[in-house]
C-alpha positions as CSV (number, residue, x, y, z in Angstrom):
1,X,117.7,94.4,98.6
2,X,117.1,93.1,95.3
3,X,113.3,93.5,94.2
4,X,112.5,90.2,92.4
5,X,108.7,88.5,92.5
6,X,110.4,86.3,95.6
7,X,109.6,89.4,98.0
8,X,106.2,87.8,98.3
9,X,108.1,85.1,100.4
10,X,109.5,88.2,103.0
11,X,108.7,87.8,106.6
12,X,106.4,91.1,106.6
13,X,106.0,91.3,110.6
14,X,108.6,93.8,111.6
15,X,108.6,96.1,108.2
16,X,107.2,99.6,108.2
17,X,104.2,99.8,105.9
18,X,101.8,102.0,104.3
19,X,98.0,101.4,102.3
20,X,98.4,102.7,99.3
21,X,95.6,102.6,97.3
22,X,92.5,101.5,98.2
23,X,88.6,100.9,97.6
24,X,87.8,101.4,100.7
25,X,88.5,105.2,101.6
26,X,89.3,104.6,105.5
27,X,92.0,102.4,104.7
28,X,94.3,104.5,102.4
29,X,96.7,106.3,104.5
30,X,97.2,103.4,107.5
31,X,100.3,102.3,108.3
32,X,103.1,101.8,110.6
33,X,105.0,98.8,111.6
34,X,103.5,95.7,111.3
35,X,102.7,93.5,114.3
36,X,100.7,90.7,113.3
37,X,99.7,88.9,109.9
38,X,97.0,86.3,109.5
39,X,95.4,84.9,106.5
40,X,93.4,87.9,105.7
41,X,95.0,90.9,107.7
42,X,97.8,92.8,108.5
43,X,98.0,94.7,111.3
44,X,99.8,97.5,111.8
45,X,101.3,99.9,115.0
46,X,101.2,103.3,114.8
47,X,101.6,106.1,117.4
48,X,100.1,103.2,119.6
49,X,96.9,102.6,117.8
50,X,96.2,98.9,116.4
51,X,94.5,99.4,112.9
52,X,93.9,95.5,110.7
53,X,93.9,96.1,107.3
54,X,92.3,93.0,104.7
55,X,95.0,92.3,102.6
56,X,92.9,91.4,99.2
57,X,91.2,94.9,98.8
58,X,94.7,96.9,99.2
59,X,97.9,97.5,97.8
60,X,100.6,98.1,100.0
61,X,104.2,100.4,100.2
62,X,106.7,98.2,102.9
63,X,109.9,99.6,103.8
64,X,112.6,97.1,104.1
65,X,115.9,97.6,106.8
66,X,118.0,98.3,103.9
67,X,115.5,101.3,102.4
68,X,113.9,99.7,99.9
69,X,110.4,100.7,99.0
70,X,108.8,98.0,97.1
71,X,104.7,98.2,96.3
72,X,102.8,94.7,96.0
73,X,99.1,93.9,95.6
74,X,97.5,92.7,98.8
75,X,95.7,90.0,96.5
76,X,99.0,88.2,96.4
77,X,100.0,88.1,99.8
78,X,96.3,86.3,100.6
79,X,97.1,83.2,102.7
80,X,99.0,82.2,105.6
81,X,102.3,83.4,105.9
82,X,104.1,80.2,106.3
83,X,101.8,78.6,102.7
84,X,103.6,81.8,100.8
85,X,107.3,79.8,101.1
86,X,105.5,77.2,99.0
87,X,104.0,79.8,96.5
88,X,105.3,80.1,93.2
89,X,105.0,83.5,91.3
90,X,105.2,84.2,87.6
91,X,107.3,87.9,87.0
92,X,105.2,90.2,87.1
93,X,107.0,93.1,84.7
């Protein structure tokens, strides 16, 4: 997969992913497969615990199919998932 600003516009329900960093010390470490994504949350599925996640205050490690590991801030994956098709996104390096 090629990592351009675009991955914002991924379907993220179905990818293995990880809290990176954090402000809030209980959310660094979470992860798993994600099962649901509203606005605000993610949700992820791991060893058959449910843990939701707030997107803005997080930045997050996904796993694609095809091994890619791409980092993004969970400020800009704020909104619903089908508004992020319509986002535009300067580069970002």
């Amino acid at each position: 997969m090629k990592v351009t600003p675009d991955v914002i516009r991924c379907e993220f329900i179905g990818v293995e992913g990880e809290v990176a960093k954090s402000p809030h010390e209980d959310y660094v470490g979470v992860g798993g497969k994600v099962i649901s994504e509203t606005r605000n949350t993610f949700t992820f599925l791991s060893q058959g615990q449910r843990r939701s996640v707030i997107k803005e205050s997080a930045i997050f490690n996904f796993k694609f199919d095809d091994g890619t590991v791409v980092q993004i801030d969970g400020k800009l994956l704020v909104g619903r998932p089908e508004d992020r098709l319509k986002k535009s996104v300067k580069r970002l390096w």
